[in-house]
Backbone bond lengths (Angstrom), bond angles and torsions (degrees), N, CA, C in turn:
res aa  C-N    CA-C-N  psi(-1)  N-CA   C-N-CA  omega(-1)  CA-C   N-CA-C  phi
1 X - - - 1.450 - - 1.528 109.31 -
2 X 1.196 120.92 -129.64 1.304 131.59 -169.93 1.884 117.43 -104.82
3 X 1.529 120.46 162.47 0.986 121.57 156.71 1.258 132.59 -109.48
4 X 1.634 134.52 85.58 1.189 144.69 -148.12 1.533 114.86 -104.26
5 X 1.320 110.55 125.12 1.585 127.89 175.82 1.923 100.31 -85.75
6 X 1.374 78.78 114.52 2.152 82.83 161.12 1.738 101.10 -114.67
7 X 1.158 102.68 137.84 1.304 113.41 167.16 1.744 110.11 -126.71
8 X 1.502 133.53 121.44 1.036 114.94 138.12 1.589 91.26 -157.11
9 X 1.456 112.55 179.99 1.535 126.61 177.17 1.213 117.73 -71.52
10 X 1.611 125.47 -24.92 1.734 115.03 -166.73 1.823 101.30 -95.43
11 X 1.021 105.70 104.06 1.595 117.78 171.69 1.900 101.87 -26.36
12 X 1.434 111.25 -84.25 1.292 87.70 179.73 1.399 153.59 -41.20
13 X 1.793 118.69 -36.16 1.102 139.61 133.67 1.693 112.55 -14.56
14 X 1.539 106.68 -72.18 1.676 97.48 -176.04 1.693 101.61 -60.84
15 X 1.132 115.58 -40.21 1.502 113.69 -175.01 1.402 126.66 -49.97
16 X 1.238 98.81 -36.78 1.515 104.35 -172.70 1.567 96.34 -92.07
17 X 1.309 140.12 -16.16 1.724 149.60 -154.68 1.875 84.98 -83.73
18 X 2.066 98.41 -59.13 1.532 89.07 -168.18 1.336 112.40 -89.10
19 X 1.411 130.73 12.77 1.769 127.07 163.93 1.511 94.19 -78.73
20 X 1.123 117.89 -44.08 1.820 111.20 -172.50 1.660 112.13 -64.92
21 X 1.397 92.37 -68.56 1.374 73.86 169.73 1.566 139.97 -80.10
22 X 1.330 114.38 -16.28 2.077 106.02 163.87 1.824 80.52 -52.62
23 X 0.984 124.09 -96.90 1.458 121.33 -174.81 1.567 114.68 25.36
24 X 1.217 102.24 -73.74 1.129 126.09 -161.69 1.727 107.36 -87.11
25 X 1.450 126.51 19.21 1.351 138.67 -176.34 1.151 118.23 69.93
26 X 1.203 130.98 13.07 1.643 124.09 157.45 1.433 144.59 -103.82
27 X 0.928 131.67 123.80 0.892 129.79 158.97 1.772 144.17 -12.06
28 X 1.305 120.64 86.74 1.647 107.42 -170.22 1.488 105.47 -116.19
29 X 1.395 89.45 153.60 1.626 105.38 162.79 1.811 105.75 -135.90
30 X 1.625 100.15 137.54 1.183 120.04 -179.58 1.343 122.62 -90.61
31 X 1.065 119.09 141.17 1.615 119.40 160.33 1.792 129.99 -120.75
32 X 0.773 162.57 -176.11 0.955 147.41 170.68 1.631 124.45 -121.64
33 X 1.692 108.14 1.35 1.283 126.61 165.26 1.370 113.83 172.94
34 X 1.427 135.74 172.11 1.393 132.22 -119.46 1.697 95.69 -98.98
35 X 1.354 102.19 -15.90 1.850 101.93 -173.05 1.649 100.11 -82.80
36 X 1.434 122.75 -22.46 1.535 120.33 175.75 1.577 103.19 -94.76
37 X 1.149 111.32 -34.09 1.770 106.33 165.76 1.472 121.31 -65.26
38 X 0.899 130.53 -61.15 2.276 129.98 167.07 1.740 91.69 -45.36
39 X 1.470 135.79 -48.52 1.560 130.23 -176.43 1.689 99.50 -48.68
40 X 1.390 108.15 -49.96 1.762 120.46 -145.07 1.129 94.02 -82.02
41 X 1.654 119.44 -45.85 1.821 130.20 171.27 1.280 104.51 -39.70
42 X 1.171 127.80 -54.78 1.878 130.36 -166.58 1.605 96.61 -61.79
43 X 1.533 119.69 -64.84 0.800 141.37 -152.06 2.169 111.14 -67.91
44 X 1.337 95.55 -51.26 2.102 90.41 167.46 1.168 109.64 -142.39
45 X 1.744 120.14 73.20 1.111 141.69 128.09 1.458 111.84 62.45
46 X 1.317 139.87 20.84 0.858 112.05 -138.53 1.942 103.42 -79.62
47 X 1.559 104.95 -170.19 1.803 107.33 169.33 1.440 105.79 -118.74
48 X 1.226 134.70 12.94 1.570 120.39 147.87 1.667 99.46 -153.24
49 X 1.577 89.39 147.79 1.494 86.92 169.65 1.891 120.95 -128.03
50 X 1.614 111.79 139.70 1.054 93.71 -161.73 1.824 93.20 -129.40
51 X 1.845 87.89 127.26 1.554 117.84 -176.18 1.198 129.34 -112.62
52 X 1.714 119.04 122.75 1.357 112.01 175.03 1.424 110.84 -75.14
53 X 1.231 138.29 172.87 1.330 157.94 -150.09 1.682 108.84 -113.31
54 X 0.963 99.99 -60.27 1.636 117.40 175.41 1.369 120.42 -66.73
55 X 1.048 155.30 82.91 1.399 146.43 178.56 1.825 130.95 -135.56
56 X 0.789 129.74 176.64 1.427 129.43 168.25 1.316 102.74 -103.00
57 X 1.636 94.42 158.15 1.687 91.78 -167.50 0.825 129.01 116.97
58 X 1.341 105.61 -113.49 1.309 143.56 173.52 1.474 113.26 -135.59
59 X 1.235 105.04 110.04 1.642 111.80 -170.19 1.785 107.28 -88.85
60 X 1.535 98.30 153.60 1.404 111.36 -168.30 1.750 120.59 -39.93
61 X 1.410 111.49 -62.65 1.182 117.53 156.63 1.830 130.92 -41.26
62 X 1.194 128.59 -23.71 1.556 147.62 -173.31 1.910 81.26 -89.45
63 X 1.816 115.06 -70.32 1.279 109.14 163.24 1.616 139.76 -0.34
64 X 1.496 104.35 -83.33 1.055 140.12 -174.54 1.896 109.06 -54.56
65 X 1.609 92.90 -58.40 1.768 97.09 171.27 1.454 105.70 -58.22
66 X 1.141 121.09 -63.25 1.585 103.77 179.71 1.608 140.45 -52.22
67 X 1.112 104.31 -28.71 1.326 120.42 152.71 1.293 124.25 -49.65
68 X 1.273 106.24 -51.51 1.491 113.72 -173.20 1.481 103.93 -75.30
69 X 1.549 131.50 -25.54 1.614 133.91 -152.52 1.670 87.19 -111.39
70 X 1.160 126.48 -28.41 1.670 116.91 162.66 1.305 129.82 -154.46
71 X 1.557 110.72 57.57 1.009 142.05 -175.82 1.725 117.54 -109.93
72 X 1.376 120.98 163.23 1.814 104.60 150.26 1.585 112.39 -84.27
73 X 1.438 96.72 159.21 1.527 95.34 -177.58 2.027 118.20 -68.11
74 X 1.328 118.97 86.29 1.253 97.99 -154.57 1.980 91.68 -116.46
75 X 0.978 122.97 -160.17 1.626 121.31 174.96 1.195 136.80 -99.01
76 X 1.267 112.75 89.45 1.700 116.27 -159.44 1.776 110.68 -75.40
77 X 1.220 126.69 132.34 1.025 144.42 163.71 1.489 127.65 -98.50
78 X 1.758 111.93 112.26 1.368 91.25 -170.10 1.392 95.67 -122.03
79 X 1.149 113.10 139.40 1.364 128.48 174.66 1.929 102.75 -109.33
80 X 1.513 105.66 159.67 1.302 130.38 169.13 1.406 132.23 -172.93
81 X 0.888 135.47 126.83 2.115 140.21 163.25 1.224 115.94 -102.93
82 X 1.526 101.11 147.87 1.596 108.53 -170.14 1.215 118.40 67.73
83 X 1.368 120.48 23.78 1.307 98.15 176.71 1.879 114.19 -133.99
84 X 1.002 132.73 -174.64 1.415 104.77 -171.89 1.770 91.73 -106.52
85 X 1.651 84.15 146.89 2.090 114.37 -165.05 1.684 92.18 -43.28
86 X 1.664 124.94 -29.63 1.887 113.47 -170.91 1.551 102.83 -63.87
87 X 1.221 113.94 -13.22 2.284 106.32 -178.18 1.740 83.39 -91.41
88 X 0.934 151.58 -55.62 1.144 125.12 -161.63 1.848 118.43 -76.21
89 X 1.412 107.33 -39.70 1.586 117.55 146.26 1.550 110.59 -24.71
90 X 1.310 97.96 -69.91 1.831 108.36 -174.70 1.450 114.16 -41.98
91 X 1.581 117.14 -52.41 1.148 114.15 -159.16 1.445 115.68 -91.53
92 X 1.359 94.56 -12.44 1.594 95.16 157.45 1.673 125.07 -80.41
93 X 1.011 100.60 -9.30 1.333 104.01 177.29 1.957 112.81 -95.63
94 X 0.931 107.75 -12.28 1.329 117.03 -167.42 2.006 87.69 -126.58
95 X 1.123 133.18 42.37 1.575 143.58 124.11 1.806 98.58 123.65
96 X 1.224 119.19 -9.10 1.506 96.98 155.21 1.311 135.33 -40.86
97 X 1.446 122.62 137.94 1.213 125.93 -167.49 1.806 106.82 -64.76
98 X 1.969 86.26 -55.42 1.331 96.19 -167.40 1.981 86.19 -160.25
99 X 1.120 104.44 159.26 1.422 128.78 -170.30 1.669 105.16 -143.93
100 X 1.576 93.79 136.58 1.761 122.49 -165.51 1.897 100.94 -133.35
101 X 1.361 92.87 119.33 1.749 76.14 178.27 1.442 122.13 -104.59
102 X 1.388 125.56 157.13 1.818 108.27 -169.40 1.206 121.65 -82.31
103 X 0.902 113.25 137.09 1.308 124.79 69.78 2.044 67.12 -154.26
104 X 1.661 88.74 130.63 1.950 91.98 179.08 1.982 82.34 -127.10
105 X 0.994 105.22 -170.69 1.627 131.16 -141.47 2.152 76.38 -130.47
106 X 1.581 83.48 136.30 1.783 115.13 -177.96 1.535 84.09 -57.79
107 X 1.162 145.93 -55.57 1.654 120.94 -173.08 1.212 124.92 -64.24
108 X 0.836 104.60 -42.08 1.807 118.09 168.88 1.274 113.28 -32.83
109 X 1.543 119.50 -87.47 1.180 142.12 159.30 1.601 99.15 -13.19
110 X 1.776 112.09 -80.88 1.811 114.10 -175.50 1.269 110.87 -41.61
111 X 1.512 112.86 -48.03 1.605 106.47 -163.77 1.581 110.45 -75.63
112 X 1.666 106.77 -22.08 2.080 101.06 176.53 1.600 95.04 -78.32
113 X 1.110 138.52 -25.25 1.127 141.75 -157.79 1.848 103.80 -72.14
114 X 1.679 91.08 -60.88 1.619 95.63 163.85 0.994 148.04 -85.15
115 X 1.715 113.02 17.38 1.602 129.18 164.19 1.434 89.02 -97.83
116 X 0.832 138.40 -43.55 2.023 137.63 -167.13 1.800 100.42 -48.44
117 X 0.733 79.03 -69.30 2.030 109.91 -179.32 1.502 91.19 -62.77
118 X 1.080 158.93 -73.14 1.308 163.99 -151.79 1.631 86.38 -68.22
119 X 1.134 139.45 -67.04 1.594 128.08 -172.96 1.103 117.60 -78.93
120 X 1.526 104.67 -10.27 2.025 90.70 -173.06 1.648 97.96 -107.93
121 X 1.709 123.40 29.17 1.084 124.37 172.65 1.839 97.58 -107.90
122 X 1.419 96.24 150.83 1.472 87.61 174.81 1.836 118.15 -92.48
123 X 1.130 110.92 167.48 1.083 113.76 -178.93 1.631 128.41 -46.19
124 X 0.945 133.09 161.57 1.060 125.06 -179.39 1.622 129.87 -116.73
């Protein structure tokens, strides 16, 4: 399947992100915020990356631009809860692929996961 970057700060959150998806045949690597996620991005390639919004640090959106300004072009996913729908608006507008807000349901997540990956593969 795929090689997928999770980035966000709440330990369980990544926990439950990479049981669903290894689950689901892929491959994850975790970070725990956006300055060890753009490190981990360089470092194992991944083909989608999926970002919370909210963080210390380096917040999801700050994330996302850098990625996009020296990154490969790959499919950013931004997720967030609690927060108001204009940060997830935002970050799609400023190079998110696509944005999911929390607390969404294990299909949800699989099925944006496998349209992301499904378009940013080339044809066959």
């Amino acid at each position: 399947m795929a090689n997928i970057l999770v980035i966000d700060d709440e330990l369980p959150m990544r926990r439950l992100l990479t049981r669903l998806l290894t689950a689901a045949g892929h491959t994850v690597h975790a970070a725990a915020d956006g300055q060890v996620g753009i490190a981990l991005f360089h470092e194992v390639a991944p083909e989608l990356v999926i970002t919370d919004i909210v963080m210390p640090e380096m917040e999801g959106i700050e994330t996302i631009r850098e990625l996009r300004r020296n990154g490969r072009p790959v499919p950013i996913l931004a997720i967030s809860g609690g927060t108001p729908p204009v940060y997830l608006r935002a970050a799609a507008e400023l190079g998110a692929t696509a944005a999911l807000p929390k607390p969404f349901a294990a299909d949800a997540l699989l099925s944006t996961v496998n349209e992301l990956l499904a378009a940013a593969s080339p044809p066959k």
